[in-house]
TITORMI-798379 format. One line per 2 residues: number of its first residue (from 0); for each residue x, y, z of N, C-alpha, C, CB. Coordinates in pm, whole numbers, plus 50000, padded with zeros to 5 digits. Glycine has a CB too. Layout:
<pts>
NUM	X Y Z X Y Z X Y Z X Y Z; ...
</pts>
This chain:
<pts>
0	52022 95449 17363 51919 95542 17321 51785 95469 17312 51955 95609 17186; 51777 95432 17421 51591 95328 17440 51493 95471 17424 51544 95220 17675
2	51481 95561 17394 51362 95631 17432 51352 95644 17238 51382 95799 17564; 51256 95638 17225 51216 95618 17060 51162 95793 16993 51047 95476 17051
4	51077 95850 17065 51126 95993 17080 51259 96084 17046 51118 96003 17194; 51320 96030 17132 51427 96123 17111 51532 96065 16985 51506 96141 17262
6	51543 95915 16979 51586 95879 16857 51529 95895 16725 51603 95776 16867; 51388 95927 16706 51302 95957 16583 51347 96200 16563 51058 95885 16652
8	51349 96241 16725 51421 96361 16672 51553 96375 16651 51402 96453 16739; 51659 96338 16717 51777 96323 16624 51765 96277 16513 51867 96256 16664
10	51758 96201 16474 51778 96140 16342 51666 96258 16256 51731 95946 16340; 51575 96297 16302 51475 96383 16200 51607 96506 16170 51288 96460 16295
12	51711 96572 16247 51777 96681 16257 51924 96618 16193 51771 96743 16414; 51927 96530 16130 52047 96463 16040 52129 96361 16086 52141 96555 16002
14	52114 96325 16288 52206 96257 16313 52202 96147 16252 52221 96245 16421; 52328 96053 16258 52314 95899 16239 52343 95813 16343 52393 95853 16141
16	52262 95753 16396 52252 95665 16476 52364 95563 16517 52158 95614 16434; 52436 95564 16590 52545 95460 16582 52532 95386 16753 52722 95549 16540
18	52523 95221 16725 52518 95192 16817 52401 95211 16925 52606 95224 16832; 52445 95166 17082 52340 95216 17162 52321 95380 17236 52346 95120 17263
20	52476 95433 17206 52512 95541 17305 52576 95697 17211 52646 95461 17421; 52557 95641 17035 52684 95730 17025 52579 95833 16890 52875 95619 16962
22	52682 95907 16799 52533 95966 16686 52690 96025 16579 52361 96164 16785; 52659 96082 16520 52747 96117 16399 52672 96192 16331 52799 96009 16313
24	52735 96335 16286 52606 96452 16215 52731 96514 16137 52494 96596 16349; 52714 96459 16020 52800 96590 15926 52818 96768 15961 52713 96596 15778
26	52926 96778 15918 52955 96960 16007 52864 97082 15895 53203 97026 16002; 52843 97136 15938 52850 97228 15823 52947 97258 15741 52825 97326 15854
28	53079 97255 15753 53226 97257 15725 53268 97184 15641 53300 97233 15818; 53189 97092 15687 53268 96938 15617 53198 96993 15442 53172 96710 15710
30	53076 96989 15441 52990 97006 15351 53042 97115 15245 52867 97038 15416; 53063 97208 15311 53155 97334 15257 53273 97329 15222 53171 97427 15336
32	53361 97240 15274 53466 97181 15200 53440 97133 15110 53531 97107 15247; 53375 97004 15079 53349 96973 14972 53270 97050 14834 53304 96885 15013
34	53159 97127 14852 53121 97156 14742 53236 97314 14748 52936 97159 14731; 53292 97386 14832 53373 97518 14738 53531 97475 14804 53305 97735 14791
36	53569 97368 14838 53699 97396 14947 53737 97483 15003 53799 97384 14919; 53632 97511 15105 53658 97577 15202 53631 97515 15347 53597 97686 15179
38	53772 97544 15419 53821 97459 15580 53730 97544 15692 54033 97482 15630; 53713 97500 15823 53634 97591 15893 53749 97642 15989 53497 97523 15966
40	53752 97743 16101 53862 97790 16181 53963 97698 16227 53814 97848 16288; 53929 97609 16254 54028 97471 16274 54134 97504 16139 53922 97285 16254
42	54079 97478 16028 54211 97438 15889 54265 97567 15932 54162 97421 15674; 54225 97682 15960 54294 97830 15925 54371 97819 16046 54190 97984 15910
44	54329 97812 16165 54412 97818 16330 54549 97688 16300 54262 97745 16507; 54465 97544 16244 54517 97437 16318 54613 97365 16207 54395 97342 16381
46	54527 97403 16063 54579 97314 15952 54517 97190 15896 54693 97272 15989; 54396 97155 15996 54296 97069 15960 54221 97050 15801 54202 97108 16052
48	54184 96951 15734 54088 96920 15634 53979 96898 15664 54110 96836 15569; 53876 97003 15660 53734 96995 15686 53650 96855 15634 53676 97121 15618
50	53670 96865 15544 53628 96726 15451 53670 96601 15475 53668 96732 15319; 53757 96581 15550 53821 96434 15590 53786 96492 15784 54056 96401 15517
52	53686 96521 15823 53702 96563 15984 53573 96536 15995 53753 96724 16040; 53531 96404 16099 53432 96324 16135 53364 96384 16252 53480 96194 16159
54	53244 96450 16240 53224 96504 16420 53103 96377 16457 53134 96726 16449; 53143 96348 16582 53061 96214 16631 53052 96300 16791 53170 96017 16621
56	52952 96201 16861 52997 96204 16981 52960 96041 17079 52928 96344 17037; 53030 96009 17163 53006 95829 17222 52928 95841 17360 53185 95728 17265
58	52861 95944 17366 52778 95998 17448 52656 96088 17455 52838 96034 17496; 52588 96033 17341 52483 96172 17272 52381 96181 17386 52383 96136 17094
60	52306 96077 17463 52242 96099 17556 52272 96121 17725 52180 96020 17530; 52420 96187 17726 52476 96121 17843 52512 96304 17867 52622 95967 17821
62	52479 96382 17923 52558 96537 18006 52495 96570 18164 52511 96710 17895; 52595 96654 18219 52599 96733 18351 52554 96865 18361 52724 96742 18397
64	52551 96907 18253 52516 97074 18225 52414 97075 18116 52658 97173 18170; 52331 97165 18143 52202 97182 18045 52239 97348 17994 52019 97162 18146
66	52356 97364 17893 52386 97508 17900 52262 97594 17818 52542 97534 17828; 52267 97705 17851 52129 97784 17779 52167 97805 17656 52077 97933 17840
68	52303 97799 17596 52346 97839 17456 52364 97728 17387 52467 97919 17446; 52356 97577 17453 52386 97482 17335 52291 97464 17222 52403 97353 17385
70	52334 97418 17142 52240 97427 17001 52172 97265 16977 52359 97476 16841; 52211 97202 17073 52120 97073 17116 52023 97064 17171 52160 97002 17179
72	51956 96945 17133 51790 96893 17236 51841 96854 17367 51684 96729 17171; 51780 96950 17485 51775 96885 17628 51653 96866 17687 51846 96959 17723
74	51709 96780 17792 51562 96744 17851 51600 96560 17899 51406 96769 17692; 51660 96537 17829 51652 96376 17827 51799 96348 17866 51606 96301 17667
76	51899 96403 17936 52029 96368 17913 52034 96276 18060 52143 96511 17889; 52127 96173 18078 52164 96140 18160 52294 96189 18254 52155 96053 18121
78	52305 96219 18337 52462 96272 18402 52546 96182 18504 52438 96411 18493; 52485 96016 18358 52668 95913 18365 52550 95820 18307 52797 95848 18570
80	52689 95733 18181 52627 95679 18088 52546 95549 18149 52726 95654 17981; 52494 95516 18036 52397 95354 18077 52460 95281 18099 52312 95275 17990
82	52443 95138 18176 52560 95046 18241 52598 94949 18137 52515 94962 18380; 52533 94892 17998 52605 94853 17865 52619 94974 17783 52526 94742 17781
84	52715 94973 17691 52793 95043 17621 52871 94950 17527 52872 95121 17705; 52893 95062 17410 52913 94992 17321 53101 94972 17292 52821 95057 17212
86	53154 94867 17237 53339 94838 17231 53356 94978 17098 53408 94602 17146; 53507 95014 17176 53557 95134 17116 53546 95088 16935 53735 95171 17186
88	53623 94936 16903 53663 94915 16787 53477 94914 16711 53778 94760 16785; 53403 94854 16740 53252 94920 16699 53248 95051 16696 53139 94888 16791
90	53210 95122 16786 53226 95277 16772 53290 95330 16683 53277 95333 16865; 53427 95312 16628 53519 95375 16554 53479 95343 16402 53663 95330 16596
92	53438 95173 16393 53391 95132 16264 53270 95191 16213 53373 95000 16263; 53192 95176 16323 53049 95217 16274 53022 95435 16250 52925 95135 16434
94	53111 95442 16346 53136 95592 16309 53158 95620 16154 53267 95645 16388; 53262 95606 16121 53337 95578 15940 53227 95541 15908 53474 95451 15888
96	53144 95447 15899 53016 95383 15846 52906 95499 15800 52950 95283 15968; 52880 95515 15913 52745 95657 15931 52860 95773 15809 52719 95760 16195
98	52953 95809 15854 53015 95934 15796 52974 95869 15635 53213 95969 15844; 53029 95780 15618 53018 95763 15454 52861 95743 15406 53111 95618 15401
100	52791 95714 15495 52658 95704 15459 52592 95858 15459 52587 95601 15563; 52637 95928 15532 52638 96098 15533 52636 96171 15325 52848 96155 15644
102	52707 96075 15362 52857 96158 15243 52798 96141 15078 53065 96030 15251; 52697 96001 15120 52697 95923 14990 52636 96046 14866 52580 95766 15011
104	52547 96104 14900 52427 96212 14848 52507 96328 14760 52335 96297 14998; 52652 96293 14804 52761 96391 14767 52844 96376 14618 52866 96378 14884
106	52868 96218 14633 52915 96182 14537 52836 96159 14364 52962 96084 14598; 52907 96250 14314 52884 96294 14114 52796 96475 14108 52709 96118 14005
108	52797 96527 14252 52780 96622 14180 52875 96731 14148 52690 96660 14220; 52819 96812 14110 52930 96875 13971 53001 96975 14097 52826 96996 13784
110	53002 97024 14141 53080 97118 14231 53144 97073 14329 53012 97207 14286; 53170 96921 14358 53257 96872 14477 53330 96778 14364 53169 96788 14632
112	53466 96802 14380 53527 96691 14293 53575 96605 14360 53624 96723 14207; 53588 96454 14246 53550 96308 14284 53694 96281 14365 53513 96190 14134
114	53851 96361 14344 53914 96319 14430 53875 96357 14594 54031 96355 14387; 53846 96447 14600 53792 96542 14764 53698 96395 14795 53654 96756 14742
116	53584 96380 14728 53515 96313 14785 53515 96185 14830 53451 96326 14741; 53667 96124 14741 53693 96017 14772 53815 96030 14899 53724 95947 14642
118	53880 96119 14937 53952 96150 15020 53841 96157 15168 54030 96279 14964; 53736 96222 15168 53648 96254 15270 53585 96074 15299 53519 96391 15208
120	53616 95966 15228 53568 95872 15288 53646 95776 15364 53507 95823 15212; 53739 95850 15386 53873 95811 15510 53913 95896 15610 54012 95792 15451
122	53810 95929 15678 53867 96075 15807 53999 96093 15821 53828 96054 15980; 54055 96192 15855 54189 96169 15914 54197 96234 16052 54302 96225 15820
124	54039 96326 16095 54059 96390 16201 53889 96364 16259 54125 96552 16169; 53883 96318 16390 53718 96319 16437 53791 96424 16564 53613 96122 16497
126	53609 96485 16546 53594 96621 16660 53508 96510 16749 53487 96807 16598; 53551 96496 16839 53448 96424 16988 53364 96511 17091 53555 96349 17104
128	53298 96553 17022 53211 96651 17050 53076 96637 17056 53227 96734 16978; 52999 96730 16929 52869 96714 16919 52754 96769 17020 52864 96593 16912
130	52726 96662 17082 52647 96685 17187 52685 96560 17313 52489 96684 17125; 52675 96595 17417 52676 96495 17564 52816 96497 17581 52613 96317 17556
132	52806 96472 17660 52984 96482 17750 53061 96346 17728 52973 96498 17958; 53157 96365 17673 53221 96268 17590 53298 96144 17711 53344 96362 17479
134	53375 96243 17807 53458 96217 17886 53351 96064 17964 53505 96373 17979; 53243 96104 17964 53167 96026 18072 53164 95862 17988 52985 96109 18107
136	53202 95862 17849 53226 95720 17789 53308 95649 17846 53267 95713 17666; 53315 95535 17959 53424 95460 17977 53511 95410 17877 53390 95372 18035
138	53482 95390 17765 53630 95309 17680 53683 95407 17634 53615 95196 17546; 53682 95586 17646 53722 95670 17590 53894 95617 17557 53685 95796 17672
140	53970 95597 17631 54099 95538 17635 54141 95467 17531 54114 95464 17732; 54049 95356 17482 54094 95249 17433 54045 95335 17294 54035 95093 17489
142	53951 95419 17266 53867 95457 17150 53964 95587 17106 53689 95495 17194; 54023 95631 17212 54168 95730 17120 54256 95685 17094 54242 95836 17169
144	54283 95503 17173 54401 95456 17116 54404 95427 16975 54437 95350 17179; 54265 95404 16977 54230 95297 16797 54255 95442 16732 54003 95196 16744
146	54189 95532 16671 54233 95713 16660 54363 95672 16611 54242 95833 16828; 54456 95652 16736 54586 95721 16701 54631 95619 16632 54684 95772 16814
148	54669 95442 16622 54687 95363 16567 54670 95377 16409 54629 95289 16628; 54541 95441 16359 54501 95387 16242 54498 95540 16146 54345 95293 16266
150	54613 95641 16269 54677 95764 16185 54581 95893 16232 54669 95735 15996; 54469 95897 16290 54315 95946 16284 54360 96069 16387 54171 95816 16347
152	54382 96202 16388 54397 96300 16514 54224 96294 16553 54472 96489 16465; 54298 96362 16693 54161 96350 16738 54120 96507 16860 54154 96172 16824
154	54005 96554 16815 53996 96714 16852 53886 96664 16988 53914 96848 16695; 53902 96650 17123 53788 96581 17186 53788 96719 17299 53818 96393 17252
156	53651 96797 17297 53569 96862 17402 53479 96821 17523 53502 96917 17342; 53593 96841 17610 53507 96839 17747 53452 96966 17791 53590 96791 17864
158	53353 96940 17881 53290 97062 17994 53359 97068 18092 53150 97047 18055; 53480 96988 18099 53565 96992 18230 53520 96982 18366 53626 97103 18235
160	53414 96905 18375 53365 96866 18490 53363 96755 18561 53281 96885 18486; 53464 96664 18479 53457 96531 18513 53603 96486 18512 53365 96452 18417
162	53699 96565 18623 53855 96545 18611 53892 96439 18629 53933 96609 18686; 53827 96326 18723 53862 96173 18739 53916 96118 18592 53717 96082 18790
164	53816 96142 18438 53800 96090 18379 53982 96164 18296 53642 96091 18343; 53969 96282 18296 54150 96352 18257 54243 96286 18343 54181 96538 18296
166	54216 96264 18431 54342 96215 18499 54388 96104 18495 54344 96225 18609; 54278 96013 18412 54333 95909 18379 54318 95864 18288 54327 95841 18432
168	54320 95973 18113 54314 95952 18068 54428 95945 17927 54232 95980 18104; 54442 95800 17843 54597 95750 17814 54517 95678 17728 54716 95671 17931
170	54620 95701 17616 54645 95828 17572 54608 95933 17578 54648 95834 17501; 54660 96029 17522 54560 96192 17518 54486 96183 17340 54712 96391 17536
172	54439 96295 17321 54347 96338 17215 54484 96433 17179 54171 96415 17259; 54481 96420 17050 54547 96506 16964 54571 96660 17040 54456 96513 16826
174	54446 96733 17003 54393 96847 17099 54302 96847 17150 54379 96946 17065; 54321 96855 17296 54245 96882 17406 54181 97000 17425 54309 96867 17500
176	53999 97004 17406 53936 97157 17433 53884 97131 17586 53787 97210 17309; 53895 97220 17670 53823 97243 17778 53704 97389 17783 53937 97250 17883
178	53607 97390 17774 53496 97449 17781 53527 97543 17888 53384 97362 17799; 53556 97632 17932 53548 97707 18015 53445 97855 17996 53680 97720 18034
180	53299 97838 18035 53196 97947 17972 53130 98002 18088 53079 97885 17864; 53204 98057 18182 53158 98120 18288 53294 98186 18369 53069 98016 18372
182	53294 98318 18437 53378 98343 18479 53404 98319 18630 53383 98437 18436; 53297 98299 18692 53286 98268 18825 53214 98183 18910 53268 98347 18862
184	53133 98074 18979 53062 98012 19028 52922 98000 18988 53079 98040 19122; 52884 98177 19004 52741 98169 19026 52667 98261 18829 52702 98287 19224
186	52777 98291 18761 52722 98286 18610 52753 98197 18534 52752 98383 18535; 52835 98069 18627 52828 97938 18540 52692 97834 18654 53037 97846 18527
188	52651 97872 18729 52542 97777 18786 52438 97830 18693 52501 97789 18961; 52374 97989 18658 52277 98043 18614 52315 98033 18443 52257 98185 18689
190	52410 97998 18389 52417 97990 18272 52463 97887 18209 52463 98070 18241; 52494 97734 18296 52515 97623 18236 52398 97519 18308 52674 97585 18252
192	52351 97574 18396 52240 97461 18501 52275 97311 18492 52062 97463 18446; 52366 97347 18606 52421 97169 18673 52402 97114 18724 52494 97122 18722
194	52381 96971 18684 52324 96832 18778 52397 96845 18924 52377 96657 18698; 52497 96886 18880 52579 96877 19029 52590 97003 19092 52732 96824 19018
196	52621 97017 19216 52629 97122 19254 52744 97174 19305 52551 97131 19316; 52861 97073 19270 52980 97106 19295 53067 97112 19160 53028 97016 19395
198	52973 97133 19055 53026 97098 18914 53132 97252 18915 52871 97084 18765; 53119 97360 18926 53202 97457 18942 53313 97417 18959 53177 97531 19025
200	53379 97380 19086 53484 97334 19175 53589 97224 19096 53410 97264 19306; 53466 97105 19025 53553 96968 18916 53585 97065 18795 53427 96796 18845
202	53528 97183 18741 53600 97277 18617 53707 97308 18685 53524 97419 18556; 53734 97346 18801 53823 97442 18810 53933 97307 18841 53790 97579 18931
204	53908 97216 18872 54021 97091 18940 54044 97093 18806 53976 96921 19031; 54006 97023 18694 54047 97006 18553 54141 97082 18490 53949 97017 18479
206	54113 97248 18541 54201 97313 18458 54380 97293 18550 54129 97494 18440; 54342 97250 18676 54475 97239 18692 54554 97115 18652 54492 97262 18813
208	54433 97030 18650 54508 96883 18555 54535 96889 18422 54420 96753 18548; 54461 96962 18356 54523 97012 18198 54627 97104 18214 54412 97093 18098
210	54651 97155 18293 54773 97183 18291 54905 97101 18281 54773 97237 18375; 54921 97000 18340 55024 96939 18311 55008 96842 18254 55087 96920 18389
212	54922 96846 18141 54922 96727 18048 55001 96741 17928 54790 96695 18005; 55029 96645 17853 55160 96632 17758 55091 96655 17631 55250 96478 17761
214	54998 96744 17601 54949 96731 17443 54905 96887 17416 54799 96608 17417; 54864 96886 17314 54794 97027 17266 54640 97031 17342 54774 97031 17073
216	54633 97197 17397 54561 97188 17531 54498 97326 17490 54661 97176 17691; 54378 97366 17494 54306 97481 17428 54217 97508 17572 54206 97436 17264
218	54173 97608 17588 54049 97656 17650 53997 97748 17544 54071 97729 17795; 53880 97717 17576 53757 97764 17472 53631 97859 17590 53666 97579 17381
220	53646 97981 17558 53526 98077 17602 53422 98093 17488 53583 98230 17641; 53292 98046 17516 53178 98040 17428 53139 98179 17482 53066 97905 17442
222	53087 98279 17424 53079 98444 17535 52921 98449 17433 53261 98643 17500; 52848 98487 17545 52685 98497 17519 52659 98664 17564 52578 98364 17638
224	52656 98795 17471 52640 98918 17564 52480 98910 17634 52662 99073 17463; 52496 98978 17760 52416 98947 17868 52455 98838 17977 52300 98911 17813
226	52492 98776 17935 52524 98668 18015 52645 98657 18080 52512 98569 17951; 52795 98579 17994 52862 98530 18029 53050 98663 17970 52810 98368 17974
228	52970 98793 17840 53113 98826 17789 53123 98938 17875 53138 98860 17622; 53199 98910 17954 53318 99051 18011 53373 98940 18128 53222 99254 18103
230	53381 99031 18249 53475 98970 18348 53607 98930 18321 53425 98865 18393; 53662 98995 18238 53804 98945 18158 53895 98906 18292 53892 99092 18047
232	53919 98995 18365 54016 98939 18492 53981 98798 18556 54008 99047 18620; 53816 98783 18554 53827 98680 18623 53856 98557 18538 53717 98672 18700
234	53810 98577 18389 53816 98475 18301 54040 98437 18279 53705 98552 18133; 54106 98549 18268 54258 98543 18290 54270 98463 18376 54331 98658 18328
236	54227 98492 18520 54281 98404 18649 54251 98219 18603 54166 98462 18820; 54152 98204 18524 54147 98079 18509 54229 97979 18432 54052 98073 18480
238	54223 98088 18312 54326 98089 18223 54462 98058 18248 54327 98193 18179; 54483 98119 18365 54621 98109 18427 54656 97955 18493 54629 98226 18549
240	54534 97929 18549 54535 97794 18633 54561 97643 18535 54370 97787 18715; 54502 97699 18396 54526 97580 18290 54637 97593 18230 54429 97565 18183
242	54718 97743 18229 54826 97731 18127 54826 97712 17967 54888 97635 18168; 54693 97694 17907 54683 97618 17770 54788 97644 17639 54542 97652 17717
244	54803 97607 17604 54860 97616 17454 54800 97748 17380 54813 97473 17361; 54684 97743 17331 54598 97830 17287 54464 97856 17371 54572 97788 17162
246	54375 97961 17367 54300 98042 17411 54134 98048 17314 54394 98170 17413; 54027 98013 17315 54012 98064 17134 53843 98133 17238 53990 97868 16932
248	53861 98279 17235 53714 98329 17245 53637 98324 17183 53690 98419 17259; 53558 98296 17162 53432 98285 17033 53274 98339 17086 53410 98091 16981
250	53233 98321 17016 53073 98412 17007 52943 98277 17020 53053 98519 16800; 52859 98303 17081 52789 98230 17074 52652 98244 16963 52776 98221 17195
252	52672 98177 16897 52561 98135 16780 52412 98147 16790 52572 97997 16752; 52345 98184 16756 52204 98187 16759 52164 98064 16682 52145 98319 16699
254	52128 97930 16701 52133 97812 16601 52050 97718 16689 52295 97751 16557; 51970 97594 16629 51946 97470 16703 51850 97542 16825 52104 97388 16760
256	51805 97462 16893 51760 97483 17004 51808 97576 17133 51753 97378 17029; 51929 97608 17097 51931 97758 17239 51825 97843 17143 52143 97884 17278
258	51773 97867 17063 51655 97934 17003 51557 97946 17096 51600 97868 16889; 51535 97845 17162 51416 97850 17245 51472 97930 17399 51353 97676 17267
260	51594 97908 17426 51650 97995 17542 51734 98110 17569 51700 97935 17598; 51748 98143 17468 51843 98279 17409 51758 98348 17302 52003 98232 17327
262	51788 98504 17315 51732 98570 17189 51874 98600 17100 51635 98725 17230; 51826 98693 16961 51925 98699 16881 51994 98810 16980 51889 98732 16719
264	51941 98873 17061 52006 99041 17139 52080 98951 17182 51919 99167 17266; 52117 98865 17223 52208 98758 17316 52353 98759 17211 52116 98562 17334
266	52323 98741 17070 52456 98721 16981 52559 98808 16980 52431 98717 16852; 52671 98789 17028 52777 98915 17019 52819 98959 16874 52919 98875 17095
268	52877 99080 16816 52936 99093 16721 53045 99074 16714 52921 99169 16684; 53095 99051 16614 53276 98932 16614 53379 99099 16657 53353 98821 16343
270	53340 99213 16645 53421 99299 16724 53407 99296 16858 53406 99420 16691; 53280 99244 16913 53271 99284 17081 53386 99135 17075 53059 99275 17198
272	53375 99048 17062 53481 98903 17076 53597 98950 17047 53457 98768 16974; 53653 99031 16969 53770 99060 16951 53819 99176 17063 53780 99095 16810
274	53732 99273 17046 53800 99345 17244 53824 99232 17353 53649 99463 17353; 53758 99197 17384 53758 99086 17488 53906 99001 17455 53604 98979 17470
276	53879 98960 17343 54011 98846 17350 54149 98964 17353 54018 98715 17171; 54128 99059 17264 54271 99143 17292 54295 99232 17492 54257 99305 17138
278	54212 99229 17537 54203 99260 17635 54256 99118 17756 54065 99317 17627; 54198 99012 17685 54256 98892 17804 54379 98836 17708 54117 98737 17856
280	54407 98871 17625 54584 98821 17583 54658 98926 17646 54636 98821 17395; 54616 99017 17674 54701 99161 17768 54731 99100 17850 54631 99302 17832
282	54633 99022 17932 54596 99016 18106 54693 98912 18121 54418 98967 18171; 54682 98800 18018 54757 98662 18017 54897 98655 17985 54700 98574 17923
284	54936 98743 17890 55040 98736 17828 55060 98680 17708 55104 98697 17891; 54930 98651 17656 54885 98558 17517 54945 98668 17396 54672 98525 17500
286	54948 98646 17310 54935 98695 17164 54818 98653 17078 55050 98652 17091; 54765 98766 17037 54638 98714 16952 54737 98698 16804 54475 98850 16943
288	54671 98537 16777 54744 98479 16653 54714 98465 16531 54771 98381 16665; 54553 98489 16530 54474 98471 16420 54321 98533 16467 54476 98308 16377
290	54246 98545 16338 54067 98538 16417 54029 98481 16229 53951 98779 16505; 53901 98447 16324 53832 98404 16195 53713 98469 16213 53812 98248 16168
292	53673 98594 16140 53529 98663 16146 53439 98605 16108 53510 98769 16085; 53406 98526 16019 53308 98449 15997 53220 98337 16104 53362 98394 15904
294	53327 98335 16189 53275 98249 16296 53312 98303 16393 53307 98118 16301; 53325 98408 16419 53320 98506 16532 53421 98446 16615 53176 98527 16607
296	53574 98431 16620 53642 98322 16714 53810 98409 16717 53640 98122 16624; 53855 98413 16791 54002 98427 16750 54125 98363 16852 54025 98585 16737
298	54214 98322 16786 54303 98226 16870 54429 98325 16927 54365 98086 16767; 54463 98284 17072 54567 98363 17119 54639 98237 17162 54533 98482 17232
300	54761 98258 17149 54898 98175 17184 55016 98243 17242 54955 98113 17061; 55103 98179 17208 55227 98236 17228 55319 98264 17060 55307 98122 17341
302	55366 98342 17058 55462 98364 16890 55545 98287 16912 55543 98512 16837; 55557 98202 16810 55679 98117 16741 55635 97962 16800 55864 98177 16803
304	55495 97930 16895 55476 97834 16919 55396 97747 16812 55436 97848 17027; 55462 97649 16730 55398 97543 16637 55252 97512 16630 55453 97424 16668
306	55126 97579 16573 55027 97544 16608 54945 97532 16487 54987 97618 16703; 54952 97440 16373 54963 97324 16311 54980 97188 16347 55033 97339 16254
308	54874 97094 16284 54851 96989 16303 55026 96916 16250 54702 96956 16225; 55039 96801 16302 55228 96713 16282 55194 96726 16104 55262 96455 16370
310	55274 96790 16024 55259 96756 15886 55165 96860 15826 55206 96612 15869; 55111 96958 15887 55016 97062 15803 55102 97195 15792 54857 97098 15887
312	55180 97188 15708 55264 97259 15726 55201 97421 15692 55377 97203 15648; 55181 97556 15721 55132 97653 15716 55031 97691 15573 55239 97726 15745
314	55148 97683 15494 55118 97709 15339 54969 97610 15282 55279 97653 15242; 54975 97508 15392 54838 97356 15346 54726 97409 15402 54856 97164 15431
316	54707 97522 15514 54584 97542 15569 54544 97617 15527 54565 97555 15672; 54392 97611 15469 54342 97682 15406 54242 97854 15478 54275 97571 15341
318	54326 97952 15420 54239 98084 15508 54113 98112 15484 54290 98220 15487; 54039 98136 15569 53888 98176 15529 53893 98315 15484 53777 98165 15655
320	53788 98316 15423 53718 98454 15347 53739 98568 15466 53519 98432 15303
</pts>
């Protein structure tokens, strides 16, 4: 992150700086766990602890797609990282580092209690997300091995455009999200604007390599009305090509910087997301398993398939309002 600009606005917007390549930004979730215990759709879908769940990403300046709905600063991204980079076991330390330095502002006040808060300074789950395309980190491998070693699940989102990097990637992530936010070629060229121009074609290769991968495997529809929510058949056929575990439609947010490229008429209501998803669990053969209205999202699976984190046993995840 040499450009001093863009490191003086992240950091003005809460990130923490880690390293040369990577950033760490408390969730809203996390925060909300702690002061009322309350989990975000993850604890309710997955069984997750909001408050012990680190969102980082080892690629904050590094993406292929400039989508019109992300809630990130673009303009400056690269599409493949800088040629030094930083060792996974740094990354992982200094991640924990930033999180607790997040956190500190938290500890003695009266509405987050001191066990939670002392529990939240040992992650047990990082989202590899954030912002920039994660996949494009070369030590990704070695940086989920450390993860899984030291107990840590790990929730890591791709744009699925970079299948070289799935196909050889060993270990896996706890759960695997693949981004899938377009139903066809030309409303994912006009609504994600790609460096590449064959970036279409590497989504669609991905979903057939997540298909036969050995872990918990999600596709995620971000649905923007105007843009990207209907086409249900064509969005099924894709669906079909990944096979996933779970399904989770969700709504796209009015937040962050798609402000400047989306209006609020753009925000769906968590009922238009819920036709849609009951309409493509028809098409798929999914079962809708849950929704969480508050965040406009709902998960389709299959019934009787385990979808809880190893050890979160149903009764531990906490339901939202």
């Amino acid at each position: 992150m040499g450009d001093q600009d863009l490191s003086s606005e992240l950091a003005g917007q809460g990130y923490q700086l880690v390293g040369k390549h990577s950033a760490v930004k408390l969730c809203y979730w996390t925060r909300r766990s702690l002061t009322e215990g309350r989990d975000c759709y993850k604890g309710r879908f997955y069984g997750i602890e909001s408050h012990r769940c680190l969102q980082m990403s080892p690629a904050i300046d590094s993406c292929n797609l400039h989508c019109r709905f992300c809630w990130r600063s673009q303009g400056w991204e690269n599409d493949e990282m800088m040629p030094e980079y930083d060792d996974p076991e740094q990354l992982l330390d200094r991640s924990i580092e930033a999180q607790r330095r997040a956190l500190s502002g938290y500890k003695g006040e009266a509405n987050v209690p001191r066990d939670r808060w002392e529990e939240a300074q040992s992650p047990r789950h990082i989202a590899i997300s954030l912002t920039g395309e994660p996949t494009l980190y070369p030590k990704m491998n070695r940086f989920l091995a450390l993860c899984e070693e030291r107990g840590i699940s790990t929730f890591l989102v791709t744009n699925g455009t970079n299948p070289d990097a799935l196909r050889a990637m060993d270990p896996l992530p706890t759960q695997l999200y693949v981004s899938v936010t377009a139903p066809n070629r030309e409303v994912f060229r006009r609504l994600t604007l790609p460096a590449q121009d064959d970036a279409w074609e590497r989504l669609r290769e991905s979903l057939e390599i997540v298909r036969g991968l050995r872990t918990r495997r999600v596709v995620r529809h971000t649905l923007v009305r105007g843009w990207n929510l209907g086409w249900v058949e064509q969005y099924a056929e894709l669906d079909a090509m990944a096979r996933p575990n779970f399904i989770e439609p969700k709504g796209y947010v009015y937040m962050g910087k798609s402000r400047q490229r989306l209006g609020r008429d753009h925000v769906p209501e968590h009922e238009e997301i819920a036709e849609f998803a009951r309409e493509l669990a028809r098409r798929t053969g999914y079962d809708v398993l849950d929704e969480s209205p508050e965040s406009k999202v709902l998960l389709l699976g299959h019934l009787g398939e385990e979808r809880y984190l190893p050890g979160r046993a149903p009764e531990l995840a906490n339901a939202l309002a």
